[in-house]
C-alpha positions in Angstrom: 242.8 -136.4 135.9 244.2 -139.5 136.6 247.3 -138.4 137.8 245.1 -137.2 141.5 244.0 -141.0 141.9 246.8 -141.8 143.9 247.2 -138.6 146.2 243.4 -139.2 146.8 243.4 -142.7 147.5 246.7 -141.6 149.6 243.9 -139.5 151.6 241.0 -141.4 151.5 241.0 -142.8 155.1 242.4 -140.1 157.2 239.1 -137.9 155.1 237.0 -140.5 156.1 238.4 -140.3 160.1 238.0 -137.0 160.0 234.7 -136.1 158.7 233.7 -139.2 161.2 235.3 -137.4 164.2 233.9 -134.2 163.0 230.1 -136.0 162.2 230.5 -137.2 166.1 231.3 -134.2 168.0 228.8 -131.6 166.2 226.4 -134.8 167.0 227.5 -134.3 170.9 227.6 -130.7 171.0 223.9 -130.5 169.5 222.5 -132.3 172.3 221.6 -129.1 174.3 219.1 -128.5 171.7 217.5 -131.1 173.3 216.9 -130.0 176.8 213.3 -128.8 177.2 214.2 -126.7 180.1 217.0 -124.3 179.1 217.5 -122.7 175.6 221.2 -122.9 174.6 223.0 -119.4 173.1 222.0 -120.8 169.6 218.7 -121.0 170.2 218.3 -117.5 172.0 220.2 -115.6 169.4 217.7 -116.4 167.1 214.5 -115.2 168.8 212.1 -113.2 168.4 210.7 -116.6 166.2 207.6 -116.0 164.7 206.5 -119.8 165.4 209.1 -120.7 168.0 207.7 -124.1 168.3 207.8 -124.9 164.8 211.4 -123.9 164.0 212.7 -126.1 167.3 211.0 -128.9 165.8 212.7 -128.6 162.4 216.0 -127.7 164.1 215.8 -131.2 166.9 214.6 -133.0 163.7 217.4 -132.1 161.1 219.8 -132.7 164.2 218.6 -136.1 164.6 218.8 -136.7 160.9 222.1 -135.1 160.3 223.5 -137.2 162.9 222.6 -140.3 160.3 222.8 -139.5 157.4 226.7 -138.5 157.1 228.3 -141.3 158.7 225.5 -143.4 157.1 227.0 -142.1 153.8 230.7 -142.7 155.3 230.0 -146.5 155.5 228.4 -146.6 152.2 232.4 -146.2 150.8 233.3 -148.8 152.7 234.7 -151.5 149.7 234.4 -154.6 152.8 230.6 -153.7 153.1 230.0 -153.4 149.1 231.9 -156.6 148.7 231.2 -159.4 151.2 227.4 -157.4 151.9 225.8 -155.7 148.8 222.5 -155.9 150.1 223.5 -154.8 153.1 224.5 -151.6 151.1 221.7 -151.3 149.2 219.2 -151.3 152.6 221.8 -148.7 154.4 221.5 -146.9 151.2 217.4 -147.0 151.2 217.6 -145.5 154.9 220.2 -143.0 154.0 217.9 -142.1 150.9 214.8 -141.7 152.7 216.6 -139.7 155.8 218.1 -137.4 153.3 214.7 -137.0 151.6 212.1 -137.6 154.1 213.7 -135.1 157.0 217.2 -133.6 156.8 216.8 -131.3 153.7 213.2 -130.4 154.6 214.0 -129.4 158.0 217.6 -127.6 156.6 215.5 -125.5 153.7 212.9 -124.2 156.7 216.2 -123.8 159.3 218.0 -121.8 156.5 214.5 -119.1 156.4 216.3 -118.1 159.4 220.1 -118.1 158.9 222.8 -115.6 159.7 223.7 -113.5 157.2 221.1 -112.7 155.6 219.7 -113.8 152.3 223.2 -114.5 151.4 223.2 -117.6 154.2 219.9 -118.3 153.7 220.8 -118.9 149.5 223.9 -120.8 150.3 222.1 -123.4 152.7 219.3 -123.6 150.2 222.3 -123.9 147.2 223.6 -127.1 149.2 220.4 -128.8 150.2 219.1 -128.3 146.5 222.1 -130.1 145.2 221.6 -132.8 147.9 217.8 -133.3 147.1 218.7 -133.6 143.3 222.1 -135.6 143.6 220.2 -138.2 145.9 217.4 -138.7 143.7 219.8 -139.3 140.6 222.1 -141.3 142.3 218.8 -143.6 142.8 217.6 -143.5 139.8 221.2 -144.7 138.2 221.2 -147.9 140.6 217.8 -148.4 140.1 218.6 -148.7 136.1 222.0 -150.4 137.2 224.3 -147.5 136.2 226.4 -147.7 139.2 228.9 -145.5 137.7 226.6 -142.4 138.1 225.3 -143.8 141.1 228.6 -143.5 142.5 229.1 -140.5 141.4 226.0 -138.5 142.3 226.2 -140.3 146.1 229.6 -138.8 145.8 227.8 -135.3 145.5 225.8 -136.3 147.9 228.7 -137.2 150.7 230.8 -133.9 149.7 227.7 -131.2 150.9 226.7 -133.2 153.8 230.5 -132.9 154.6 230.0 -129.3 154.2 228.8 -129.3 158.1 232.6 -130.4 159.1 234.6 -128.4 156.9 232.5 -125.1 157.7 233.1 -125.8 161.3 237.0 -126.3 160.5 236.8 -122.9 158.7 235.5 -121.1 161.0 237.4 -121.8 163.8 240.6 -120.8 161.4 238.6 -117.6 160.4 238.1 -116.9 163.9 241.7 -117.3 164.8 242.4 -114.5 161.8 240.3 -112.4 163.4 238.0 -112.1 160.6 234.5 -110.3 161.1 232.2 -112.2 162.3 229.8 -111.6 158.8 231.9 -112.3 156.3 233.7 -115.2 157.8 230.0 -117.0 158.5 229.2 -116.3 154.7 233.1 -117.2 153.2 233.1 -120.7 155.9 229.4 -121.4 153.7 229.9 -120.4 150.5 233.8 -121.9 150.1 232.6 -125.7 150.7 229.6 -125.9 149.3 231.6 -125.0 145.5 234.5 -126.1 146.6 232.7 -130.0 147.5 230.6 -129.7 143.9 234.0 -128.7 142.0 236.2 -131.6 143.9 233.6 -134.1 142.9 233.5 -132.7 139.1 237.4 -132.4 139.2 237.8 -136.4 140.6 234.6 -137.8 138.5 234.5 -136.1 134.9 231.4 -136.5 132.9 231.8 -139.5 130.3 230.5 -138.7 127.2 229.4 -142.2 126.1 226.9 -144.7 128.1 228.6 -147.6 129.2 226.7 -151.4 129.7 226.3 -152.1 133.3 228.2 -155.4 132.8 231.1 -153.5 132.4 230.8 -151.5 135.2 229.6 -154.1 137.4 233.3 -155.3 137.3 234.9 -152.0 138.0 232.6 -151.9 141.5 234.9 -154.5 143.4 237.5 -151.4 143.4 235.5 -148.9 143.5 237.8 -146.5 141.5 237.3 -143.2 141.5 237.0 -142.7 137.8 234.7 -144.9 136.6 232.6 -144.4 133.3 229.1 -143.2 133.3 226.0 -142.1 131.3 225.7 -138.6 130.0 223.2 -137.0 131.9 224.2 -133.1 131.4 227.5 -132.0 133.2 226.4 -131.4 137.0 229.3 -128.5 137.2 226.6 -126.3 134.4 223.5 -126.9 136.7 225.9 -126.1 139.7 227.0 -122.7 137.8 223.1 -122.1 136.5 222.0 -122.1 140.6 224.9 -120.1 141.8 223.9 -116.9 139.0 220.4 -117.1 139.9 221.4 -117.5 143.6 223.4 -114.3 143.2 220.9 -112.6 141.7 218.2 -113.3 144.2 221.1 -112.2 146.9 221.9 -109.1 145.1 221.4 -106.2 147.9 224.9 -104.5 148.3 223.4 -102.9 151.1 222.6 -106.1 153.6 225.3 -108.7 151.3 227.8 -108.1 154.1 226.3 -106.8 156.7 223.9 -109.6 157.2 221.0 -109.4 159.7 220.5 -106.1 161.3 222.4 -105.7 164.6 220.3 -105.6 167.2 221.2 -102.4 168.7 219.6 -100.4 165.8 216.3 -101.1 168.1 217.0 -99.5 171.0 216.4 -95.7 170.0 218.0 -94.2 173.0 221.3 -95.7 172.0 224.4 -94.0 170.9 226.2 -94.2 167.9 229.0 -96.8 168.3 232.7 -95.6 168.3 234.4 -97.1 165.4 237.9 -97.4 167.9 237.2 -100.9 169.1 240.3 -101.3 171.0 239.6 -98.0 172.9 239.7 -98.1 176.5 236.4 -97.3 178.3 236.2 -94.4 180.8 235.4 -95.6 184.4 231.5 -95.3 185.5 230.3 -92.0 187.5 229.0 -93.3 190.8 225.3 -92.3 190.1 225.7 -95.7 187.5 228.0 -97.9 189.8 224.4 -99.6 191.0 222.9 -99.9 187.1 226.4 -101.6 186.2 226.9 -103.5 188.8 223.3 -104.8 188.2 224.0 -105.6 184.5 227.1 -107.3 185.6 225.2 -109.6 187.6 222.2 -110.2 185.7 223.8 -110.3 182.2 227.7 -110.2 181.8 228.4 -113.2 184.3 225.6 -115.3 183.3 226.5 -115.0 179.8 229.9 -115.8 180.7 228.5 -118.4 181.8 226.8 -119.5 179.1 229.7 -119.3 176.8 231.7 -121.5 178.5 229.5 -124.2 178.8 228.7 -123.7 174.9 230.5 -126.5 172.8 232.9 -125.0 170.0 231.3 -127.6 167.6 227.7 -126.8 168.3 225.8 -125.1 165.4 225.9 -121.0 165.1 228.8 -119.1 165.6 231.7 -119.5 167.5 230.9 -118.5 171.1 233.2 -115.1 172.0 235.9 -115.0 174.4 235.1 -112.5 176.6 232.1 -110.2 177.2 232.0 -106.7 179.0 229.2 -104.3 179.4 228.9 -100.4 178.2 226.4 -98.2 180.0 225.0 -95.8 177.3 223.6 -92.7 179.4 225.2 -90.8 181.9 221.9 -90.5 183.6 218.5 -92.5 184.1 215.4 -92.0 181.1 212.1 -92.4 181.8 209.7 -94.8 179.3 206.5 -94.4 178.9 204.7 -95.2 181.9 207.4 -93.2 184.2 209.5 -95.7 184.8 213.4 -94.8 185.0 215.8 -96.9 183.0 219.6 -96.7 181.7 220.3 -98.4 178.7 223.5 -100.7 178.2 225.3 -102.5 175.4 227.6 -105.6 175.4 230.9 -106.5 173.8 231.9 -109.4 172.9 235.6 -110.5 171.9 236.0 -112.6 169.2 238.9 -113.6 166.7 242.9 -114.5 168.1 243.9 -112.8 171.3 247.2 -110.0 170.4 249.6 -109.0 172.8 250.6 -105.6 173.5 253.3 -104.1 174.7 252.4 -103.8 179.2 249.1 -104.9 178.4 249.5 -108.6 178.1 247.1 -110.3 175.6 244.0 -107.5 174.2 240.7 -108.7 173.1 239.6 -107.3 169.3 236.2 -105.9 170.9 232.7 -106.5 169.1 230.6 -104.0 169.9 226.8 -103.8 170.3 226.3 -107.2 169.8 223.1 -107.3 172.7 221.4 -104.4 173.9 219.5 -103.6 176.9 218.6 -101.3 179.7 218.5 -101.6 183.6 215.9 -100.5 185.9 217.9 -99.4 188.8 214.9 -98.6 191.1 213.4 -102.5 190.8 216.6 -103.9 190.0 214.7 -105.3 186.9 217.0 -105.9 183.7 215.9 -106.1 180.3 217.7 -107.2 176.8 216.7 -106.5 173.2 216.0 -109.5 170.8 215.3 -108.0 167.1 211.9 -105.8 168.1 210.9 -107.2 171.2 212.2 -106.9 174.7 212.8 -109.9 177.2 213.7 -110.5 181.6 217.5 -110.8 181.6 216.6 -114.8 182.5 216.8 -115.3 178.7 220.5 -115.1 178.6 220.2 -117.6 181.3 218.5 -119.9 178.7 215.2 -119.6 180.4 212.5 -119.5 178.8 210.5 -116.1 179.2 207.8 -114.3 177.1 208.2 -110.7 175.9 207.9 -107.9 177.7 205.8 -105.1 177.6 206.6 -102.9 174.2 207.3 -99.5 175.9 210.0 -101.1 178.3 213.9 -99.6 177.2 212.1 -96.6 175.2 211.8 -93.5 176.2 
C-alpha cells in the first residue's frame, strides 16, 4: 500500500481545489432554495409534500450546514493549521463535529424520505449519512483518548462521503452526456461514491492490528502521513459490507429498483399509453387543438423553458433538460365531472448528449411523460399533475399555489 503514497500526495492539492470549487458552486447554486417567493424546479418536482413546510426547513437547514461542514473538513488537512495552530484545529474541529451532528445528517436522513429513485436513493443517502454520524463520533472519541491515528483516519471517512456531494454532481453531468436514463444514472452517480469514498479510505488507511502509544504517534502528526498506525477497533470495510447487505435487502423490490418513483403520468387516467419510439416525429395538431396547444405552450412549455435556464447545473436534483415540447393526448375535448371540457397534454423533456443526424442537424433523445396535464380551452385555465394532486400552471412558474379541486383533468 505504500507504493500509492506518492501518486496521492502527487494529488492531494488539486483534490483539495477541487472539491473546494465544487463545495462553492453547489453552495451558490442552492441559494434559490432560499427565496420565499418563488419555488425553484427542485423544489416543485417534489410536491405533493405531505408537510411542505417541514421538509423546506430541513432542506434550507442541511444547505446551510453542508455549505460548512466540507470545506470546514478541507481546512482540517491543512498541515500549516495543525502545525503552527493545534488549537485552532481542535475548535474548527468542535464546530465541524457539532454541524455534522447537530444539523447536516439530521436534516439529510429526513431529505432522503423523499429522494429520487425510490427506496434505492433513499437507502444510499441514509448508507452515507450513517457512516458519517458513526465515523464522526469515532474520530472524537480517538482524539479525545489521544489516538490521533484513528482520529485521522475516521475524519478521513468523514471528508470522503461529505465529498460524495461533488463527485455525484461530476457523475452525473458525465452520465448525462452518455445519455444514460435518467433512473439509473441518479442511483449509479449515488451508489458509485459513497463505496467507492469508504473503499479509497480502507485502501489508503489499512486497519493496524496492534495499538500504538500516542507518544509515538504524536510525532508522526507534523507530516501527517497517510499511513499512520492506529488501534484496532474492528475493520470499518466489514461494518461498510454488513450495511450495504442489509441495505439491499431492505431495497429488494425488482419491480420499483430501477424504475424509481412512479412517473407521474400513471395519474392522469385519460392518458395514452406512451410510444416506446422516442425519436419519432410527432404528427402536426388538427386545428380544433391549435387553441389548447397554443395555450399549453404559453402557460407551460415557455415558462418551463424558462425555468430551466435559469436553473444552475450544480444545484441539487437532477440535471435540468435541454429542451421541452408538449404532446396533446386527445384528438377532441373530455368532459370531468362537473361538465367542464378539458384536453389533456404530456411534456417531453430532452436529456442526455445532443446527436446529429444526417439533414436534421443535432436530435434531442426525447423523455417522455415526464409532467402531465390538461387544458381548459373554454377558460383558458391550465392544469399539471404533481403525484395525486392537481395544481394552476403558475406552479411551473415557481409560484406558490394550492391544489386544485380533485375532479379537475378526470373524466
Amino acid at each position: 500500500m505504500r507504493s500509492l503514497q506518492p501518486k496521492l500526495t502527487k494529488w492531494r492539492v488539486p483534490v483539495i481545489a477541487a472539491l473546494a470549487l465544487g463545495s462553492a458552486a453547489i453552495t451558490a447554486g442552492s441559494v434559490a432554495y432560499f427565496d420565499f417567493d418563488h419555488q425553484a424546479p427542485f423544489v416543485v418536482e417534489k410536491l405533493p409534500l405531505p408537510h411542505e413546510q417541514l421538509w423546506l426547513l430541513m432542506l434550507r437547514t442541511h444547505v446551510v450546514a453542508a455549505a460548512l461542514a466540507l470545506p470546514f473538513c478541507l481546512a482540517l488537512l491543512s498541515r500549516t493549521l495543525l502545525r503552527r495552530a493545534p488549537r485552532a484545529h481542535r475548535w474548527l474541529g468542535r464546530a465541524a463535529g457539532i454541524i455534522i451532528l447537530a444539523a447536516l445528517c439530521p436534516s439529510g436522513f429526513y431529505l432522503a424520505l423523499f429522494a429520487k429513485g425510490g427506496r434505492l436513493g433513499t437507502v444510499g443517502f441514509v448508507l452515507s449519512g450513517a457512516i458519517v454520524v458513526v465515523a464522526t463520533v469515532r474520530g472524537v472519541r480517538s482524539a479525545c483518548a489521544a489516538d490521533f491515528a484513528a482520529h485521522r483516519r475516521w475524519m478521513l471517512h468523514v471528508l470522503a462521503q461529505l465529498s460524495v456531494a461533488v463527485t455525484s454532481r461530476a457523475l452525473l453531468f458525465a452520465f448525462d452526456a452518455a445519455d444514460m436514463n435518467a433512473d439509473v444514472a441518479y442511483l449509479l452517480s449515488l451508489w458509485l461514491p459513497v463505496l467507492a469514498s469508504a473503499a479509497v479510505v480502507e485502501a489508503v488507511v489499512p486497519q493496524a492490528r496492534h495499538v500504538t502509544r500516542a507518544v509515538q504517534i504524536n510525532r508522526e502528526l507534523p507530516s501527517l502521513e497517510l499511513h499512520l498506525p492506529h488501534t484496532s477497533q474492528g475493520s470499518m470495510i466489514h461494518r461498510l459490507a454488513i450495511l450495504i447487505v442489509a441495505a439491499l435487502g431492505l431495497s429488494w423490490e425488482p419491480a420499483h429498483a430501477l424504475r424509481g418513483e412512479p412517473s407521474v403520468s400513471s395519474s392522469l387516467p385519460s392518458a395514452s399509453t406512451p410510444d416506446p419510439a422516442l425519436r419519432r416525429e410527432l404528427p402536426a395538431p388538427a386545428p380544433d387543438d391549435l387553441h389548447a396547444a397554443a395555450l399549453v405552450q404559453e402557460k407551460v412549455v415557455w415558462p418551463l423553458e424558462a425555468e430551466y435556464a435559469a436553473t444552475s447545473q450544480f444545484g441539487r436534483g437532477r440535471l435540468p433538460p435541454r429542451n421541452v415540447r408538449a404532446r396533446m393526448l386527445a384528438a377532441a375535448a373530455r368532459g370531468d365531472a362537473a361538465g367542464g371540457a378539458f384536453v389533456p397534454f404530456a411534456i417531453d423533456e430532452c436529456r442526455g448528449a445532443l446527436k446529429t443526424r444526417k439533414g436534421d442537424g443535432d436530435a434531442c433523445e426525447w423523455h417522455r411523460d415526464t409532467l402531465t396535464g390538461c387544458v381548459y380551452p373554454k377558460s383558458g385555465a391550465v392544469f399539471v399533475r404533481r403525484g395525486e394532486e392537481t395544481f394552476p400552471a403558475a406552479l411551473v412558474h415557481g409560484v406558490k399555489v394550492k391544489a386544485a379541486p380533485a375532479y379537475l383533468c378526470r373524466g
